[in-house]
Structure formats: structure tokens, C-alpha cells
N, C-alpha and C positions, 0 to 999 in steps of 0.2 A: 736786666740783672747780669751781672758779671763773677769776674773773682778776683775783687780786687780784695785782697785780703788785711794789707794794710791798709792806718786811715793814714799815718804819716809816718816818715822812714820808721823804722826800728819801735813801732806801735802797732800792735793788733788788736785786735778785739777777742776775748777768750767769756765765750759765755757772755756775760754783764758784765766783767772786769776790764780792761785793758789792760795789759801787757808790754812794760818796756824790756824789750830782749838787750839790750846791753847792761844798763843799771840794771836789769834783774827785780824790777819793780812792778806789782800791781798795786794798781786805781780799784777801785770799788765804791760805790755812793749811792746813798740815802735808803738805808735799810727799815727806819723807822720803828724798831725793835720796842714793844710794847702794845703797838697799835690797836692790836686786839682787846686789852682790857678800856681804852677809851672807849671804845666801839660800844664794851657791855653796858661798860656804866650809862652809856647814852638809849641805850634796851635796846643794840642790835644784838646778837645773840650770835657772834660768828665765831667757829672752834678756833681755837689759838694754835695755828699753824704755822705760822709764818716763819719761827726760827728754827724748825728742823725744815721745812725747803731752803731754808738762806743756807742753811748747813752742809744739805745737799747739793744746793748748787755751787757752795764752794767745794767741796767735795772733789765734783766734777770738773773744778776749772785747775783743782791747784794739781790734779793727777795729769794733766798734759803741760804744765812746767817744773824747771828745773827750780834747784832747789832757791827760796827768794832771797833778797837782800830787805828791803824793805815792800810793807804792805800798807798800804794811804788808805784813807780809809776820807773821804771826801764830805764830810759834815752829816747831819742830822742817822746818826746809830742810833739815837731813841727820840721816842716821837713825844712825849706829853713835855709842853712849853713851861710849865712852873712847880714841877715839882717830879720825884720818881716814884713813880708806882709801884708794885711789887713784882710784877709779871718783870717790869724792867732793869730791878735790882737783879733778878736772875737771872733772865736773858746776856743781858751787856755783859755783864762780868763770868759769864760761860762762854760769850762768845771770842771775847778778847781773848782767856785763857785759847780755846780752841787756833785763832789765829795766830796767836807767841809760837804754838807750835809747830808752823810753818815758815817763820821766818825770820830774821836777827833782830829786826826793830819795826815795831808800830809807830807809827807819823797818823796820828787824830787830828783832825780837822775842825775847826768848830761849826757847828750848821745853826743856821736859826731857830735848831728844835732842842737844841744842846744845853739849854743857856741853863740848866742844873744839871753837869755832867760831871762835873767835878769829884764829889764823892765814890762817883764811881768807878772812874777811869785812876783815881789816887789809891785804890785800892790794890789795882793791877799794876802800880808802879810807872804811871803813864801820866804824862800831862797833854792837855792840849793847849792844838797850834789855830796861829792866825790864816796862817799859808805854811808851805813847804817849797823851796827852791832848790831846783838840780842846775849847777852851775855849770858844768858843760856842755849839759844839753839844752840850755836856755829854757827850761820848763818850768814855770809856776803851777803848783797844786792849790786851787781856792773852793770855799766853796758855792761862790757863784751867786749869793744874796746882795755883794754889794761889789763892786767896782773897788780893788784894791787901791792906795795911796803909796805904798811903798815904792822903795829904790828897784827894789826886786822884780815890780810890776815893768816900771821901767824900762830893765835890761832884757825881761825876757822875750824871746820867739815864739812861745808857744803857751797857753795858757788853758788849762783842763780845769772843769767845772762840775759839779754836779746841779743839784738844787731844785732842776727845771722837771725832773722827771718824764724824759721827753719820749713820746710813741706817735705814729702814724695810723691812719686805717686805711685800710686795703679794702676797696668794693670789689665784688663781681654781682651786677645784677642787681638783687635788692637785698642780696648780701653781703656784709661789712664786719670785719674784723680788725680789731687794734692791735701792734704789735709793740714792745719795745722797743727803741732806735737808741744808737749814738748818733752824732752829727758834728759834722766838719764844716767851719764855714772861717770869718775872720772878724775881728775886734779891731779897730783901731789900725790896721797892719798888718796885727797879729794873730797865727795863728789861733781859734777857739774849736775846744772836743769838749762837746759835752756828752757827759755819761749816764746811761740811764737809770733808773733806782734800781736796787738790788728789793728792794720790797716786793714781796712777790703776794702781797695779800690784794694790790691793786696792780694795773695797768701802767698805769701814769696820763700825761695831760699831751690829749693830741694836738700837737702842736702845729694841725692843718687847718684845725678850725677854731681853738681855744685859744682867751687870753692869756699870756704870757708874762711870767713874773719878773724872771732874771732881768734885773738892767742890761748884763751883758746880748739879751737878745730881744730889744726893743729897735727892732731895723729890721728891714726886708730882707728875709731868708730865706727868697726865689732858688739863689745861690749853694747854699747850703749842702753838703752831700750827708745821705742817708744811710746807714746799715739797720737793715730789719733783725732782730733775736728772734729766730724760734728755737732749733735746734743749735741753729751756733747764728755765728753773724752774716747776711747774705748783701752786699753792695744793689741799695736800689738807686742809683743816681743821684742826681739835683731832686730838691723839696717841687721845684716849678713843672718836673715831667710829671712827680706824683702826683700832685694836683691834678694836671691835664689828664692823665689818666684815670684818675677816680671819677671825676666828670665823663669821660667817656663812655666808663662801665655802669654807670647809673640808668 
């Protein structure tokens, strides 16, 4: 472990968000906001928490930046696939108000949990997008369920995702604990950062030993570099040392 603080020039990691310190822009992805009442209706019984921690932890990330330009918000903000719940009529549209007031313009993303989002998000004066393109810095924002077609995909260098919800586990012994991750690797060429959920009701999918959805990471991602989230983001290497050393601490 190091300090390597960025994943690529002028990108950090801030909490769950990344961080473009020139555009002035945070990434954030897949909050899944509602989650909890699917949960009920399915007879698990778990308190509905999850949007005052997303709250607090943006909270936390937007008090160490300056003030934003834009805030991307990376696909699936509400999780029930055909229709809105009520937890989720209130949630989203409290938490969009909450993020307007941090910064000039929302860029929504469409995720595959989205696909009735629209009443919501038109509410806030918002529409949603397919992607977002930052044209100087060669950056596409997708949300990472499907492999873009566009010109956009094209031209750019860099390309950020969410979708995958990506964590690691860490052994000691017959000890194991899962962590949040981003992760640095490449597509095609290009640039790929994929960014962890901001859902804090779960983990996410360990991507050391789980199968893996995104098309964009169906290849060997021996290569790949790690940032673990606990307190903030800490550089654990290549995916291929993790491995080798989870195996060794077993």
C-alpha cells in the first residue's frame, strides 16, 4: 500500500465520489435509493437507512471541495426496475434538491434500474442522459451496462463507469472483510475507472471471486489497479498481488 492519491491526472477519489479538480466535477454511482422498501415487501425487515448515510456521506465529501461545477450522478439513483415506490418518490426528489445545492448542474445518467425515472427527475427540472462527454479532457461518463455506440465513445481517452459495484476482500487468517474499491484498468486502449456504489445498505460484488456483469469488464483484470474505501481511499495495487496475497493469509 502506498499514497498514491490519484487514479489519473487531475482525478482523485474523495470518499465514494471521484473528483475532477480542473472541471470541478464529481462522479458518484449507483445509490439505489428506495432499496429498503423492496427489501420489506420481500419480509426482510431492514430500517430504512440508507439516505441519511448517502446524505452523510456526501456531507463529508462535498466539505473537502471547492465549490462544484457539475455533479454526474452515474446511473441506477433508484432501485425498483418498473415502477416508483413511495420511499422512492421521497427519497430522489429530496435528494436531487439536496445536491442542486451544491452545485450549478446535475448530469443524470440513466442506469438499468432507472427505466421509470422520469416523473421524477422532471419534477426537479432534470432530464436524463445517455452519457456525458467532457470534451477537453477526453472523458465519457456511462453507466457501464452496455458498451456505448457513439461518436463520443470514439474520441474519448477515458471512460468512467459505474454499474459493477465493485469491492475486494481482505483475509487475515480466517478472517475476511470486504471493502469498497474503485479500479483502474483499460477498455479497448482506453482508459476505464470504475466507481463504487454509493449504496451503503450493501457492500457490493467482490470482484475477486464473483461473476461480473458489466461487459466493459469481461477480460482479465490481473492488471487492474485497486483503491480500498474505508476511511477515505487507500492504493492497494494490481487485482493480481490482491489475489496472491489473500491466498497467502488463508
Amino acid at each position: 500500500m502506498n499514497e498514491k492519491k490519484e487514479i489519473l491526472k487531475g482525478m482523485r477519489p474523495v470518499n465514494l465520489g471521484l473528483f475532477f479538480e480542473k472541471e470541478k466535477i464529481l462522479a458518484i454511482a449507483d445509490l439505489h435509493l428506495g432499496y429498503e422498501e423492496m427489501l420489506n415487501a420481500q419480509g426482510v425487515f431492514l430500517p430504512r437507512t440508507n439516505f441519511e448515510k448517502i446524505r452523510k456521506a456526501l456531507d463529508e465529501m462535498l466539505k473537502e471541495l471547492p465549490k462544484l461545477d457539475i455533479i454526474v450522478i452515474l446511473g441506477d439513483l433508484k432501485h425498483e426496475f418498473g415502477f416508483i415506490s413511495q420511499q422512492e418518490w421521497k427519497e430522489v426528489i429530496e435528494m436531487l434538491q439536496f445536491l442542486q445545492k451544491h452545485c450549478k448542474k446535475i448530469v443524470l445518467i440513466k442506469g438499468n434500474h432507472d427505466k421509470i425515472l422520469g416523473p421524477l427527475v422532471k419534477w426537479e427540472g432534470l432530464k436524463i442522459e445517455e452519457e456525458f462527454y467532457i470534451t477537453k479532457a477526453g472523458v465519457l461518463f456511462l453507466h457501464g451496462d452496455k458498451i456505448s455506440a457513439s461518436d463520443n465513445f470514439q474520441k474519448a481517452k477515458t471512460i468512467v463507469i459505474g454499474h459493477e459495484h465493485p469491492a475486494v476482500s481482505l483475509r487475515e487468517g480466517i478472517k475476511s472483510e470486504m471493502f469498497k474499491c474503485f479500479l483502474k484498468g483499460k477498455f479497448k486502449g482506453k482508459n476505464l475507472v470504475i466507481l463504487p456504489s454509493l449504496d451503503l445498505v450493501s457492500t457490493g460484488t467482490n470482484i475477486l471471486r464473483e461473476k461480473l456483469l458489466s461487459p466493459f469488464l469481461k477480460q482479465d483484470l490481473g492488471n487492474f489497479e485497486c483503491w480500498l474505501v474505508e476511511d477515505k481511499a487507500y492504493y492497494f495495487g494490481r487485482l493480481t498481488e490482491l489475489r496472491y496475497k489473500n491466498i497467502l493469509t488463508r
